[in-house]
FIKOLZA-1660 file (N, C-alpha, C; in steps of 0.1 Angstrom, whole numbers, plus 5000, padded with zeros to 4 digits):
% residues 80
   i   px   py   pz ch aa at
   1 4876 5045 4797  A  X  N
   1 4875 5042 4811  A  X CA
   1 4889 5041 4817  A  X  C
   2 4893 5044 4828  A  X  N
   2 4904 5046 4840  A  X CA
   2 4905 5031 4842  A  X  C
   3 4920 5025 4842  A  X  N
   3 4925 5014 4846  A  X CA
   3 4932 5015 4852  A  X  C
   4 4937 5007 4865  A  X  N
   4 4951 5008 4874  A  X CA
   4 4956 5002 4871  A  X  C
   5 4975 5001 4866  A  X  N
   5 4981 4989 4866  A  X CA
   5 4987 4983 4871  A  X  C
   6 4986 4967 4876  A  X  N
   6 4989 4962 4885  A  X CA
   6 5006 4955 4883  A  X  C
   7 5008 4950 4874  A  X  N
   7 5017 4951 4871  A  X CA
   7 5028 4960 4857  A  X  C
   8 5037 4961 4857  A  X  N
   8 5046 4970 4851  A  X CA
   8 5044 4960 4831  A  X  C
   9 5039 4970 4829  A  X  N
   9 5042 4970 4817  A  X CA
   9 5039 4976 4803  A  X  C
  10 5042 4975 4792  A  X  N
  10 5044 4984 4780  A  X CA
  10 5031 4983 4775  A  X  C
  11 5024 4999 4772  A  X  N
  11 5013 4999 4766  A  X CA
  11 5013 5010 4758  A  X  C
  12 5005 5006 4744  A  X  N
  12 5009 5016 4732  A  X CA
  12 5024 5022 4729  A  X  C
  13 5031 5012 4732  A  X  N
  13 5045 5022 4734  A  X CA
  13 5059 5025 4748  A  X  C
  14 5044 5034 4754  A  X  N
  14 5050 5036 4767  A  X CA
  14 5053 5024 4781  A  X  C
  15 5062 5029 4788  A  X  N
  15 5064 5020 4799  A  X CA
  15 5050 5024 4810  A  X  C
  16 5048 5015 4818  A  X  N
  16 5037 5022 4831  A  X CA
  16 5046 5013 4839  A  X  C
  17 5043 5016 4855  A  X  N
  17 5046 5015 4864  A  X CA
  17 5035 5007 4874  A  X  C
  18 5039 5000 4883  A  X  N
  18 5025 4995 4892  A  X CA
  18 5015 5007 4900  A  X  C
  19 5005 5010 4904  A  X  N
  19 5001 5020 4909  A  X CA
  19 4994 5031 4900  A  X  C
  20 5003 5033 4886  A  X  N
  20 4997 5045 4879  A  X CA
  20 4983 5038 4875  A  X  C
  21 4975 5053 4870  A  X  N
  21 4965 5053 4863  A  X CA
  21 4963 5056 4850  A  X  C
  22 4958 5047 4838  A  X  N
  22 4961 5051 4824  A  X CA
  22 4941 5050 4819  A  X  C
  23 4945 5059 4808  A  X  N
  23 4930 5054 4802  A  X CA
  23 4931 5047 4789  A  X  C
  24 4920 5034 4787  A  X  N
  24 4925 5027 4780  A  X CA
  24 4911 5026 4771  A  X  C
  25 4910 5016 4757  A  X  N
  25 4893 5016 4752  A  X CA
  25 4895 5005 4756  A  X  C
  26 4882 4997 4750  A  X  N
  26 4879 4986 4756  A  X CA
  26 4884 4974 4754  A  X  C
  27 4889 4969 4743  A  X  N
  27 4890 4962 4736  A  X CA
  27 4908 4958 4743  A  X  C
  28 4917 4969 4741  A  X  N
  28 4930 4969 4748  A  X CA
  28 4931 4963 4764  A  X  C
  29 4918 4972 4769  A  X  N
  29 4917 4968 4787  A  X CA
  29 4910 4955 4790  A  X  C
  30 4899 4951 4777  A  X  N
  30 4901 4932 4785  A  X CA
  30 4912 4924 4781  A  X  C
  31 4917 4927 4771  A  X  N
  31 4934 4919 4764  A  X CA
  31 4940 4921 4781  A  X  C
  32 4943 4932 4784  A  X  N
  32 4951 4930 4794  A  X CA
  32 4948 4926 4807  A  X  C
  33 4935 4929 4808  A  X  N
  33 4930 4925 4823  A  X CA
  33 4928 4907 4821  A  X  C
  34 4927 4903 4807  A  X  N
  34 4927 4892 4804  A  X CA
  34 4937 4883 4813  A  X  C
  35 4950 4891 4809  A  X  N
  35 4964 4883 4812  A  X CA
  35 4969 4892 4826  A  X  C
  36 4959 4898 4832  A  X  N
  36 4967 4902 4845  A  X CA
  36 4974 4916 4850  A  X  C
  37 4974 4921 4841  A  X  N
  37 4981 4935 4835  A  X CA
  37 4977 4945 4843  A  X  C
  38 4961 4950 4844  A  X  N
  38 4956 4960 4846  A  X CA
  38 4942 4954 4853  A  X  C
  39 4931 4967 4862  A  X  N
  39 4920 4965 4870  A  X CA
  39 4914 4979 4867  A  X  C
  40 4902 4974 4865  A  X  N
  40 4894 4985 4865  A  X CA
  40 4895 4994 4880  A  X  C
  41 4892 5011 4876  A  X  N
  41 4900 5016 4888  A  X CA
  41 4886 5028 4888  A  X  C
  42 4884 5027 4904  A  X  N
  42 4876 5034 4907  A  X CA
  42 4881 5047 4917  A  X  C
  43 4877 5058 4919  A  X  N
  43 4882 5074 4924  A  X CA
  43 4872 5069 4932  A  X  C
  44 4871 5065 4943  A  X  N
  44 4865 5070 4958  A  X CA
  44 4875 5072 4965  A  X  C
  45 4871 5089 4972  A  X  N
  45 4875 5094 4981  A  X CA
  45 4870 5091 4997  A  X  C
  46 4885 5085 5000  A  X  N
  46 4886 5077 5016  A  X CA
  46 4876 5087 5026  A  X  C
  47 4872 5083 5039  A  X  N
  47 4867 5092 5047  A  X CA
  47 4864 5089 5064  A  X  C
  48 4865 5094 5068  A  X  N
  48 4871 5092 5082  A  X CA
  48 4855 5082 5090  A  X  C
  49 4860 5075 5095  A  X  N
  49 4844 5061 5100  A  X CA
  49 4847 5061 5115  A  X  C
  50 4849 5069 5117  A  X  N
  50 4855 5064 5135  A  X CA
  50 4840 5069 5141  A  X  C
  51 4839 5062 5148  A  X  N
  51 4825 5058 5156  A  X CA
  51 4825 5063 5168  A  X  C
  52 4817 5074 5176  A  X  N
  52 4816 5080 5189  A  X CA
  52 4831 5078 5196  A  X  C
  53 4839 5088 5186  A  X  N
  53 4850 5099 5193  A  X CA
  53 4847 5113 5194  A  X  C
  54 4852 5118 5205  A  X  N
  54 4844 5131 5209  A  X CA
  54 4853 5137 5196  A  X  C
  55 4868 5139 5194  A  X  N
  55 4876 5149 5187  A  X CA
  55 4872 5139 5171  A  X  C
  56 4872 5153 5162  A  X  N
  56 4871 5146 5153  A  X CA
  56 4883 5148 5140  A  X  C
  57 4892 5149 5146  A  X  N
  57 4908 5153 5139  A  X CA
  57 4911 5142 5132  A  X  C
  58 4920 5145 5122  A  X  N
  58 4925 5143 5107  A  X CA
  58 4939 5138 5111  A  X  C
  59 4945 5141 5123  A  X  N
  59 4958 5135 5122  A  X CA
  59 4959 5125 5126  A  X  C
  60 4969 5114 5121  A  X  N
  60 4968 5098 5123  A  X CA
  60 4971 5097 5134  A  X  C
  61 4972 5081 5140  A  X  N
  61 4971 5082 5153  A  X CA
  61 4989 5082 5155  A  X  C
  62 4992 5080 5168  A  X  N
  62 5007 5080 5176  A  X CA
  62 5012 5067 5173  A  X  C
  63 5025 5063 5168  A  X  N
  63 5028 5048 5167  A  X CA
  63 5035 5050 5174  A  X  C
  64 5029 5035 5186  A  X  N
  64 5041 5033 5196  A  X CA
  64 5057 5024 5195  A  X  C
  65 5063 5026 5199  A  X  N
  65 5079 5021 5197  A  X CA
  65 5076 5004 5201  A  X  C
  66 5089 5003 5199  A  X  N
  66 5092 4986 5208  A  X CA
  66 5096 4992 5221  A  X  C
  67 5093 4987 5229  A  X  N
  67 5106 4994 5240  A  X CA
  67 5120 4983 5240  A  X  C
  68 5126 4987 5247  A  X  N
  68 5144 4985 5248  A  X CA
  68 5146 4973 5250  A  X  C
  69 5157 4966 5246  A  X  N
  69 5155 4951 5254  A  X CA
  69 5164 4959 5266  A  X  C
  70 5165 4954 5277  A  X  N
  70 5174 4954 5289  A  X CA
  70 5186 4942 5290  A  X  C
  71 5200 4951 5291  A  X  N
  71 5210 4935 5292  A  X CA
  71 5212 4938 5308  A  X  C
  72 5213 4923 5311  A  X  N
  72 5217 4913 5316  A  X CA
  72 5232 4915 5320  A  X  C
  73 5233 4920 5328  A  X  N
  73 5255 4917 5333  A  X CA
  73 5251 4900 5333  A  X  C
  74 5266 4897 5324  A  X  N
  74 5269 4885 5324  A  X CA
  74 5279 4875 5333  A  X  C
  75 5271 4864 5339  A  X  N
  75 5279 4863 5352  A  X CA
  75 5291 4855 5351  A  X  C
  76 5300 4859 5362  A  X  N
  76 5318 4853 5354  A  X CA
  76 5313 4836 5367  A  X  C
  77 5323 4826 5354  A  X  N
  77 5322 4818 5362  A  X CA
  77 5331 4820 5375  A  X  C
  78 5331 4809 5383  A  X  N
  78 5335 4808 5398  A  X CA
  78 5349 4803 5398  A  X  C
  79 5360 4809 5403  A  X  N
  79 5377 4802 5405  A  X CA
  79 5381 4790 5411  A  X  C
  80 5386 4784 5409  A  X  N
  80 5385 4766 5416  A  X CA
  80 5402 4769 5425  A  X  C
% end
């Protein structure tokens, strides 16, 4: 079975990384899912859920900026 690993560490040897996918038996994958290591990993393929939009396009949406702060002229004090 397919496990993700959650955190970085040495299995059979090799180094894994967080994110990768390894296959493991059983016996190895509850040892480690025991102590935190690894999760059972499932392959579903994401899919678009948007609900009555007329376009039905793939490209993500537009991220809007911050806009600008505006300065302030800073006022000089008054001459005595």
């Amino acid at each position: 079975m397919k496990y993700k690993v959650v955190k970085g560490c040495v299995i059979k040897g090799s180094i894994h990384q967080p994110g990768e996918v390894v296959e493991l038996d059983k016996d190895l994958a509850k040892q480690l899912m025991g102590i935190g290591r690894v999760m059972p990993h499932d392959e579903v393929e994401a899919e678009n859920r948007s609900v009555g939009l007329d376009c039905s396009s793939e490209e993500p949406a537009k991220r809007r900026g911050r806009p600008k702060k505006v300065e302030e002229p800073a006022e000089e004090a008054p001459e005595e």
